[in-house]
C-alpha positions as CSV (number, residue, x, y, z in Angstrom):
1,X,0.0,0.0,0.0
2,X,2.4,2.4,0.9
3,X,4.8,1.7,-2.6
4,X,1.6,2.0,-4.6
5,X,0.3,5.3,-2.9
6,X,4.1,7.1,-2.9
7,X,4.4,5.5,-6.4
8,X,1.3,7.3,-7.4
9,X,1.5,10.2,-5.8
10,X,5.0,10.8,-7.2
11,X,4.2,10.1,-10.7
12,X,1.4,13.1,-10.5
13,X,3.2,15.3,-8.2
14,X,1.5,18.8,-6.7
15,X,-1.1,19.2,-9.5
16,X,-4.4,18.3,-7.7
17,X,-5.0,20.0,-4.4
18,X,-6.3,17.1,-2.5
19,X,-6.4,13.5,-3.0
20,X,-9.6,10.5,-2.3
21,X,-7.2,8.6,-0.2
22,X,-10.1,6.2,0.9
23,X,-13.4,5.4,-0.6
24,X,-16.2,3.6,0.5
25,X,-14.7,2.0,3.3
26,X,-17.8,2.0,5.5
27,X,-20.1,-0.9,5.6
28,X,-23.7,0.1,4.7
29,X,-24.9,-3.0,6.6
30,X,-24.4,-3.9,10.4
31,X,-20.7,-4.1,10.2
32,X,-18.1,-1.1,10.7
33,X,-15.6,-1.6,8.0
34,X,-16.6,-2.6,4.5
35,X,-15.0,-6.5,3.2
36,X,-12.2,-5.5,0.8
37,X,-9.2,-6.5,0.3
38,X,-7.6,-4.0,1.7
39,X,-9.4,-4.4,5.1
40,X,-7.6,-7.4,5.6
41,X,-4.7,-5.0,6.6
42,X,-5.0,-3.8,10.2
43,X,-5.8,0.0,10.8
44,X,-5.6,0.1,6.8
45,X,-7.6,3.3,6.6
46,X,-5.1,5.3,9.0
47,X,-1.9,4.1,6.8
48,X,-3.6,4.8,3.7
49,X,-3.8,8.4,5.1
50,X,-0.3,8.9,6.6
51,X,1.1,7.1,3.4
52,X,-0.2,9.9,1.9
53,X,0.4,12.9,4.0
54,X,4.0,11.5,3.8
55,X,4.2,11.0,0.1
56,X,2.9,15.0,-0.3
57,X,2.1,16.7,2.9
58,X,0.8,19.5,0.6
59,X,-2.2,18.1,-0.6
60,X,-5.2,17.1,0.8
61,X,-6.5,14.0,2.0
62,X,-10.2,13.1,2.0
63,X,-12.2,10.4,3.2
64,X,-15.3,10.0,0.3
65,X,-18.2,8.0,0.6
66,X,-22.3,8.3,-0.4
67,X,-25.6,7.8,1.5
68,X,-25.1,9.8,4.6
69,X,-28.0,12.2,4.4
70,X,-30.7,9.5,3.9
71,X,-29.0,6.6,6.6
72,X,-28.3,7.6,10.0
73,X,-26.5,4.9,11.1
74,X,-24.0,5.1,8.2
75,X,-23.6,8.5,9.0
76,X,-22.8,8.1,12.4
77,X,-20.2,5.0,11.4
78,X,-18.5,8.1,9.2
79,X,-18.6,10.5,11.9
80,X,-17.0,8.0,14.0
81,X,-14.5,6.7,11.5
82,X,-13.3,10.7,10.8
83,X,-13.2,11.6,14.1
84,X,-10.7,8.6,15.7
85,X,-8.8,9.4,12.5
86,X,-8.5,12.9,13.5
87,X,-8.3,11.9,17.1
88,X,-4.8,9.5,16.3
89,X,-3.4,12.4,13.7
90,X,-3.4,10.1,11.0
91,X,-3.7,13.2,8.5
92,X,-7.1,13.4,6.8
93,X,-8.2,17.0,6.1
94,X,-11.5,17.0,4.5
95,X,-14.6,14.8,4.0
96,X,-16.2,13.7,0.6
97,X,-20.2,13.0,0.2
């Protein structure tokens, strides 16, 4: 993960202004994390992000994902997931709907 997000991020360089580190990675059933294969990494979503921040500090580094304003409970697993990334400085600075 980290070689293909520094790879990537190199190979653009300081063009865009932030980056979709993480899509989708919230489960829009009764689970937290969404099954991917990256979930099978531990506290993937927090490397992703510091991967990144280390790769370009510069730009910024969103979380994106859908269905919020009509599903509460998927909300609420964003609002967590956002805030204990903030919470362990892993290095997001925005939010995508």
């Amino acid at each position: 993960m980290h070689t293909y997000i520094a790879s990537t991020v190199k190979a653009i360089g300081d063009y865009p202004i932030a980056w979709d580190v993480v899509n989708e990675a919230i489960d829009d059933g009764s689970g937290y994390i969404r099954e991917s294969p990256w979930s099978k990494v531990p506290d993937f979503v927090c490397k992703a992000f510091k991967a990144a921040r280390s790769a370009n500090p510069y730009v910024g580094r969103f979380y994106n994902d859908y269905g919020f304003t009509y599903d509460a409970k998927k909300s609420a697993k964003i609002l967590k997931l956002v805030k204990d990334l903030q919470d362990r400085d892993c290095g997001i600075t925005g939010v995508g709907f």
